[in-house]
N, C-alpha and C positions, 0 to 999 in steps of 0.2 A: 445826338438826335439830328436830323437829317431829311429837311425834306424835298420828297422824290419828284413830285409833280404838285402843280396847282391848276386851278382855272378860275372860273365865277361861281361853283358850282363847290368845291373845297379844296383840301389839298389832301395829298398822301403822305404821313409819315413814317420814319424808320427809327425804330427805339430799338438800342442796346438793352440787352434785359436787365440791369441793373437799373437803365433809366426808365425803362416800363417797370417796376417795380418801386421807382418812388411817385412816377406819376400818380399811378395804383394806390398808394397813401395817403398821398395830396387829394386827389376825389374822395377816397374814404374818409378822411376827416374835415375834408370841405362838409361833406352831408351832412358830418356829425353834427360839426361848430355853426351850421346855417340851421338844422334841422332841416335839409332838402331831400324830405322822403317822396318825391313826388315820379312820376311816372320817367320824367327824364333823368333824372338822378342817381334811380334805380338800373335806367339802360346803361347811362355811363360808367356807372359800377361797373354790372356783368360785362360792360365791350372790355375793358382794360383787364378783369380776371381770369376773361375767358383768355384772351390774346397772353398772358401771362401763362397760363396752362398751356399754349400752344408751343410757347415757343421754350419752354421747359421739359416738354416731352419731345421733341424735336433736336433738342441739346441733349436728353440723353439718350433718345434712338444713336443720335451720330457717336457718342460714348461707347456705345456699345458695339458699332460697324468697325469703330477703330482698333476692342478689343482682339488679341488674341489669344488660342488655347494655347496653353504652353503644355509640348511635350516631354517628359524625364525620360532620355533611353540610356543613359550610366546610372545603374547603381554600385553604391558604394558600402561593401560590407559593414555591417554596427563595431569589426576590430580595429579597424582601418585608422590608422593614424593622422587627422586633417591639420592639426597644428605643425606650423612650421616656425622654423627657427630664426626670428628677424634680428637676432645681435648682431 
């Protein structure tokens, strides 16, 4: 974690998604173990799961830009001998 900027007014963080994803527990079971179902409790929920969805569709948008099709242009007859001789 890493934070990017501050002032009087708050700061900005940088969570590894592993580390937004235990924060995300840690407020989940803060609510639980407190009973803090109250209006801010519930925001801080949804700010950390939403940001947790973001950054997991984002990891696998880029998954998939780094994809490639792989093209087959040898084929190889079904008689076709593949084993070779390692003695």
């Amino acid at each position: 974690m890493k934070i990017l900027k501050h002032d009087r007014r708050g700061a900005t963080l940088h969570f590894e998604q592993r580390e937004l994803l235990l924060a995300m527990a840690l407020v989940q079971e803060g609510r639980a173990s407190f009973a803090c179902n109250n209006q801010d409790g519930r925001a801080l929920d949804q700010l950390f799961s939403s940001a947790n969805i973001m950054v997991e569709q984002a990891r696998r948008e880029s998954l998939m830009q780094t994809m490639q099709q792989q093209k087959i242009s040898t084929v190889v007859t079904p008689d076709c001998d593949l084993q070779q001789d390692v003695s």
